[in-house]
C-alpha positions as CSV (number, residue, x, y, z in Angstrom):
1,X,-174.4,69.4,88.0
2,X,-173.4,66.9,84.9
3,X,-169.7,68.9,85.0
4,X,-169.6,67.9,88.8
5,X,-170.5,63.8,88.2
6,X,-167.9,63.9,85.6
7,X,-165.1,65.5,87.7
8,X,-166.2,62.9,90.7
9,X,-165.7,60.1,88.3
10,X,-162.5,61.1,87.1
11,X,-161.3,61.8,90.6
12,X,-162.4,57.9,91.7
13,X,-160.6,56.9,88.2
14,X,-157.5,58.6,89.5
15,X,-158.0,57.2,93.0
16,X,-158.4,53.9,91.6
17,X,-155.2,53.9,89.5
18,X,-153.0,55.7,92.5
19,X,-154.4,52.4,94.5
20,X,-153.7,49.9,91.8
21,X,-150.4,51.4,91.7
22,X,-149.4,51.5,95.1
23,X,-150.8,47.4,95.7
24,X,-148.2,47.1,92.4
25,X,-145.3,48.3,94.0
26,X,-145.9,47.1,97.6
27,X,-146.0,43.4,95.8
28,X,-143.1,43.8,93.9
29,X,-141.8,45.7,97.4
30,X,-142.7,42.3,99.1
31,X,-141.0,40.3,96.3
32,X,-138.0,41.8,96.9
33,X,-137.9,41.4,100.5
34,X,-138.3,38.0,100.5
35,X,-135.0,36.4,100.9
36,X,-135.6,33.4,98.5
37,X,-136.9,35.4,95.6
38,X,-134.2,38.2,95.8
39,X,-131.7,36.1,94.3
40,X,-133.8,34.9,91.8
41,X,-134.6,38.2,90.8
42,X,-130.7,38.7,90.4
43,X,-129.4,36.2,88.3
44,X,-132.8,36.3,86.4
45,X,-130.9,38.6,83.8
46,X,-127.8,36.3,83.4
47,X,-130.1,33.2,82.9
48,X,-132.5,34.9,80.1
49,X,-129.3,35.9,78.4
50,X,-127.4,32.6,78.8
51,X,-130.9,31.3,77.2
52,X,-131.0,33.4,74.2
53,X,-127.4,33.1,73.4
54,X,-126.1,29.7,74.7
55,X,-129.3,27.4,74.9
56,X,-131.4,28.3,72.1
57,X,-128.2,28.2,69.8
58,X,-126.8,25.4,70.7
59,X,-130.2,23.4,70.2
60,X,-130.7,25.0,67.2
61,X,-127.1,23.3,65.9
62,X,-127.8,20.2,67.0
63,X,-131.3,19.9,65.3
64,X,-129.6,21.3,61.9
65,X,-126.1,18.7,62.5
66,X,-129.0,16.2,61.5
67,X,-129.7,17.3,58.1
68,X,-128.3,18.0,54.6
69,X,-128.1,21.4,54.3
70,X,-126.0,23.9,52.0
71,X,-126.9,27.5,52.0
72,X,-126.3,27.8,48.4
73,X,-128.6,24.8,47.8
74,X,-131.1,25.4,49.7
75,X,-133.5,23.2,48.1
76,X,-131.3,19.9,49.2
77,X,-132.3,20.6,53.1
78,X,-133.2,17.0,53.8
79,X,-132.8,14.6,56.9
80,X,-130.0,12.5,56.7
81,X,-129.7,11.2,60.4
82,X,-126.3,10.1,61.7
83,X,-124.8,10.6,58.3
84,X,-123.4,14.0,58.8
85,X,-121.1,12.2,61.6
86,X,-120.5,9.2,59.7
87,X,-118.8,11.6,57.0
88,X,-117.1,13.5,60.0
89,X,-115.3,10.3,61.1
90,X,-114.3,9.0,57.9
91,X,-112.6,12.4,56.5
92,X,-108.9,12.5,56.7
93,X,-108.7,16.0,57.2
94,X,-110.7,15.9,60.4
95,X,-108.3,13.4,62.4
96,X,-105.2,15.5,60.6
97,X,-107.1,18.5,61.7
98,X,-107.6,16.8,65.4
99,X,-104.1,15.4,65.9
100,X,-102.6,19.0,65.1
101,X,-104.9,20.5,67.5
102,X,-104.1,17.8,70.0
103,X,-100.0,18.6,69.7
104,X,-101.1,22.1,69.5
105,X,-103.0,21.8,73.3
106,X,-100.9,19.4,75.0
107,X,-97.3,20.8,74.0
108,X,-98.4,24.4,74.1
109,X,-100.5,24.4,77.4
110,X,-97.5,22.3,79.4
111,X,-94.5,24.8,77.6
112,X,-97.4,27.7,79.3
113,X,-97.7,26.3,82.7
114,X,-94.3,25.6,83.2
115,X,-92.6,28.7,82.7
116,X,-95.7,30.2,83.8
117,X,-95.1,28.6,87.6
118,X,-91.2,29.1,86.9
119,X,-91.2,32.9,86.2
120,X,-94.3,33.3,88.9
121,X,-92.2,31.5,91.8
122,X,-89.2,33.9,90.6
123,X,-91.6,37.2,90.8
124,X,-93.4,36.0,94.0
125,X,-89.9,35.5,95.8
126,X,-88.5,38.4,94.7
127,X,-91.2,41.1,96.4
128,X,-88.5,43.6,97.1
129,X,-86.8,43.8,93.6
130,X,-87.0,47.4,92.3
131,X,-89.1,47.5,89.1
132,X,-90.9,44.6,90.3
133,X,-94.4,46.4,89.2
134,X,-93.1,47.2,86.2
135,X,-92.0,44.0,85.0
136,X,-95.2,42.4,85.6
137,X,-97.0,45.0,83.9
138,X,-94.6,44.7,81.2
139,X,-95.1,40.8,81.1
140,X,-98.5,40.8,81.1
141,X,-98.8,43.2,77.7
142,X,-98.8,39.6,75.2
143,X,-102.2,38.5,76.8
144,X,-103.7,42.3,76.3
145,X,-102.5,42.2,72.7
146,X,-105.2,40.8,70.2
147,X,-104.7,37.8,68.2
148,X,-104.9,40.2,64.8
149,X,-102.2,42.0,66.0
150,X,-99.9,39.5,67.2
151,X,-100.4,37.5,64.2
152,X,-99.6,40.5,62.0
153,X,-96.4,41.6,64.0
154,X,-95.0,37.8,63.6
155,X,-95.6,37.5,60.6
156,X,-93.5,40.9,60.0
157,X,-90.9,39.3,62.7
158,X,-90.4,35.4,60.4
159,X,-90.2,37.6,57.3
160,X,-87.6,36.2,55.7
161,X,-86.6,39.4,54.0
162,X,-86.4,42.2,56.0
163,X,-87.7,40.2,59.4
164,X,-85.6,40.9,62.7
165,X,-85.2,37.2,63.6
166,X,-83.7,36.4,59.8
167,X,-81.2,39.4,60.8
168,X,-80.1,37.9,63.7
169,X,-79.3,34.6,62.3
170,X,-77.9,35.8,59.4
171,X,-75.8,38.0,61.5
172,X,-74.8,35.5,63.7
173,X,-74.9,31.9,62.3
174,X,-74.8,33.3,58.4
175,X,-78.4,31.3,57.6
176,X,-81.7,32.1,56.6
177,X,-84.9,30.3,57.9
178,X,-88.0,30.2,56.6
179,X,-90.2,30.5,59.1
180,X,-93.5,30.0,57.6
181,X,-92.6,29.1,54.3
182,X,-91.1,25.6,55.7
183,X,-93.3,23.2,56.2
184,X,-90.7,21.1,58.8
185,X,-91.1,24.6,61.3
186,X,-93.8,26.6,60.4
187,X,-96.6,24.9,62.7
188,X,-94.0,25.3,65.7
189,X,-93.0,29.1,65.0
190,X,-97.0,29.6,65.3
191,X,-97.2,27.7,68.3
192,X,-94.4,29.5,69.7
193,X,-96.5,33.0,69.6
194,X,-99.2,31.1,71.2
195,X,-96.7,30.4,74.0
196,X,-95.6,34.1,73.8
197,X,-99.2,34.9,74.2
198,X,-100.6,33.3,76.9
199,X,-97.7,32.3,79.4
200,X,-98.6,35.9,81.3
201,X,-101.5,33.9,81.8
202,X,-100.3,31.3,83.8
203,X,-97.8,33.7,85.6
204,X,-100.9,35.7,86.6
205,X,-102.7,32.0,87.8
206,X,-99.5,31.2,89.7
207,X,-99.2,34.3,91.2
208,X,-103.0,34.0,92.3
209,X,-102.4,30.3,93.4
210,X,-99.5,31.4,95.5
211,X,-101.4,34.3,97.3
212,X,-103.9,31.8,98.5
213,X,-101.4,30.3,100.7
214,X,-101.5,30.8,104.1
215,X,-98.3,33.1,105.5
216,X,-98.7,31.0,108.7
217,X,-98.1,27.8,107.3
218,X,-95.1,29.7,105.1
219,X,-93.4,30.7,108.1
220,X,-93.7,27.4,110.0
221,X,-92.4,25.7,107.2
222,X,-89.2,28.4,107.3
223,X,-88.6,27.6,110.8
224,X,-88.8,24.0,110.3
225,X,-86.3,24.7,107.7
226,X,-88.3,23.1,105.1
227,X,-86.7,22.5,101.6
228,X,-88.3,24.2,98.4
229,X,-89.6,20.5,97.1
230,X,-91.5,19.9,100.5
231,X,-93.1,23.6,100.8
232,X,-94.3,23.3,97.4
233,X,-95.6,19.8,98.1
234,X,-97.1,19.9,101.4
235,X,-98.4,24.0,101.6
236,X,-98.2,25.4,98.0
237,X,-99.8,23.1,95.7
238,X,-102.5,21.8,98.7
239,X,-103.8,25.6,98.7
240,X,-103.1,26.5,95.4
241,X,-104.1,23.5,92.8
242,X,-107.2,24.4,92.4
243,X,-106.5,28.0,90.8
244,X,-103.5,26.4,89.0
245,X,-105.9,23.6,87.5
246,X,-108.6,26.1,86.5
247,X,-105.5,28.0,84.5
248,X,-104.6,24.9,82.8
249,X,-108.8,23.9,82.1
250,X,-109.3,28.0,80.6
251,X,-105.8,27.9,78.7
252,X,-106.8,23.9,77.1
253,X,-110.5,25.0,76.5
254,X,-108.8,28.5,74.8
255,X,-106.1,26.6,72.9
256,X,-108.3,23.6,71.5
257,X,-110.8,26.2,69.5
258,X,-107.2,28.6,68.3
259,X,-108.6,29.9,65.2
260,X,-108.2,33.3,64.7
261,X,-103.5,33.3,65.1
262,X,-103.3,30.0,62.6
263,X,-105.5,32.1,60.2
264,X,-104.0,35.7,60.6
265,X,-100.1,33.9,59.8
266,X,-101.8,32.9,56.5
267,X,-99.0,29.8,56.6
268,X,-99.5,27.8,53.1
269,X,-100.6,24.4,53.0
270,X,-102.2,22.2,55.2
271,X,-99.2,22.3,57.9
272,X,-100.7,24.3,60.5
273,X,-104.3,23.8,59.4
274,X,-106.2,22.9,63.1
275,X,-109.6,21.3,63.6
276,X,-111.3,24.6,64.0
277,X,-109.6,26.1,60.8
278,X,-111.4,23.2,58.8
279,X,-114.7,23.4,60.8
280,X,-114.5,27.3,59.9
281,X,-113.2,26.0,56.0
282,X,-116.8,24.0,56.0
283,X,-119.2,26.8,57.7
284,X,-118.2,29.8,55.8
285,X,-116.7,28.7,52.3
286,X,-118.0,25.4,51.5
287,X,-121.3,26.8,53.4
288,X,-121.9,23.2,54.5
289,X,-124.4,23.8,57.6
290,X,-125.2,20.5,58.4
291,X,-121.8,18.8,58.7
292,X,-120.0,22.0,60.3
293,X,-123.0,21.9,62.5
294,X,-122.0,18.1,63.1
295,X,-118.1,18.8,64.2
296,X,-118.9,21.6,66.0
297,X,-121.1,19.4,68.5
298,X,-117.9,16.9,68.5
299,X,-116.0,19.8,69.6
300,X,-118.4,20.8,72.3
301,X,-118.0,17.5,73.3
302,X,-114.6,17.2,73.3
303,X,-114.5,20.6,75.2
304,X,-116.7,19.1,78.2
305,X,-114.6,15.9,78.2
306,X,-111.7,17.7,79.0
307,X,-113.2,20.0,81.6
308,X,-114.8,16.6,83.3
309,X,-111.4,14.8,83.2
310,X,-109.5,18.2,85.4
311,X,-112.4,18.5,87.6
312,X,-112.4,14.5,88.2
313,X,-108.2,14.6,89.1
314,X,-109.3,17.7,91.4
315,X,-111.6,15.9,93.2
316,X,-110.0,12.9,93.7
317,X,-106.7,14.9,94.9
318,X,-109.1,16.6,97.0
319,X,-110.7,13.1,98.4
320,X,-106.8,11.8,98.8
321,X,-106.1,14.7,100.8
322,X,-109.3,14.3,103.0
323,X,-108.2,10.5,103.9
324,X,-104.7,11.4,104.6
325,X,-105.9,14.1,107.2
């Protein structure tokens, strides 16, 4: 009789948890039939990683940009305010650092984008070339290749020694240059790989910007015998500016934090020496928390200056464009 009662109680236990269970999963079922919590449910993942490793970070900077605080010293961790930024804007080699990194940006983003578009309207016009597929694919490889390697098989290339480029102008014009080892050249023969690296880039952005364009408006423009400067200003760059423009925000963004391809040429001196390269001099040799933690906010703000300036000259082509039609 007492085995019985036992089993009877085990067997509501059971029943209970099968019931609890199944109210569980029809809630959740209900949750995810409900068409304004599904997509919370989606990016739920993306935004509890974006807080882990984005938000929490970041705040976590900008408390520490306000104190004095050396790792090797860790007993001088003290509030110092604004200081930290004070210092920032008085050092020398921040604004040489900055105007470097400014030349760097500018030059080597408008050299990008303009062969980029030149060597993207040559491939787009030319769809029936044999090879075609090929030659892209074999353009593209410099943006695959990392920055280690690219750095190391330059730096192999300006070797004034046995380098292949030193061959060739010896060969030919009977002089050696030094590459890196002059300090007139050597921040433009690094800038030049940049450019090497990342003008697939903008080929692949052109190429993308181009196949947004209508093929209606294309042919009407060929029967109204349209020149090349009007089809690019009244149908190519209306449909297409706005993949072109995100090319040229990624590829300033990218270029204004270059670290790793200045560092890898190991270039002596202070020649080619960019903002980030004395942020990462500050943060991992000096150990200096608090003031790399400082210029690395300036740099995140610099960074969302630049993308608000391209998204303001979008809009307002965008807004010109709405009034004219």
């Amino acid at each position: 009789m007492q085995a019985d009662t036992t089993d009877s109680v085990r067997l509501a236990q059971v029943q209970g948890s099968l019931l609890t269970a199944r109210r569980s999963m029809a809630r959740w079922r209900r949750l995810f039939d409900d068409a304004r919590m599904l997509p919370v449910l989606l990016i739920m993942p993306v935004l509890i990683f974006f807080l882990v490793w984005n938000v929490i970070p970041t705040l976590w900077m900008i408390g520490l940009s306000f104190y004095k605080y050396q790792i090797t010293m860790p007993n001088t961790f003290a509030f110092v305010g604004l200081e930290n930024y004070v210092d920032i804007f008085s050092d020398r080699s921040v604004w040489n650092g900055l105007s470097r990194t400014f030349i760097w940006v500018f030059v080597g983003v408008a050299v990008q984008t303009l062969l980029g578009m030149i060597l993207g309207f040559l491939f787009w016009g030319s769809r029936d070339m044999p090879g075609r597929r090929i030659g892209l694919t074999l353009l593209f490889t410099p943006m695959i290749v990392t920055p280690v390697a690219a750095g190391l098989f330059f730096r192999l290339i300006y070797e004034p020694t046995f380098g292949i480029v030193n061959w060739f102008t010896k060969s030919v014009f009977g002089a050696e240059i030094q590459f890196l080892q002059d300090t007139s050249i050597a921040f433009w023969s690094v800038l030049l790989v940049d450019i090497w690296m990342w003008t697939p880039f903008m080929i692949l952005m052109t190429l993308a910007a181009l196949g947004s364009v209508p093929k209606a408006e294309l042919e009407a423009a060929e029967i109204d015998r349209l020149n090349w400067f009007d089809r690019l200003r009244y149908i190519i760059l209306p449909h297409g500016k706005f993949i072109l423009m995100l090319g040229i925000l990624l590829r300033t963004i990218d270029s204004f934090k270059t670290l790793d391809l200045v560092y890898l040429m190991a270039v002596p001196g202070n020649t080619t020496k960019l903002i980030a390269t004395v942020l990462r001099e500050q943060a991992f040799e000096a150990l200096e928390v608090g003031w790399s933690s400082s210029l690395a906010i300036i740099l995140l703000l610099t960074a969302i200056a630049f993308t608000s300036i391209y998204l303001y000259i979008l809009n307002l082509n965008s807004r010109a464009r709405e009034k004219v039609s």
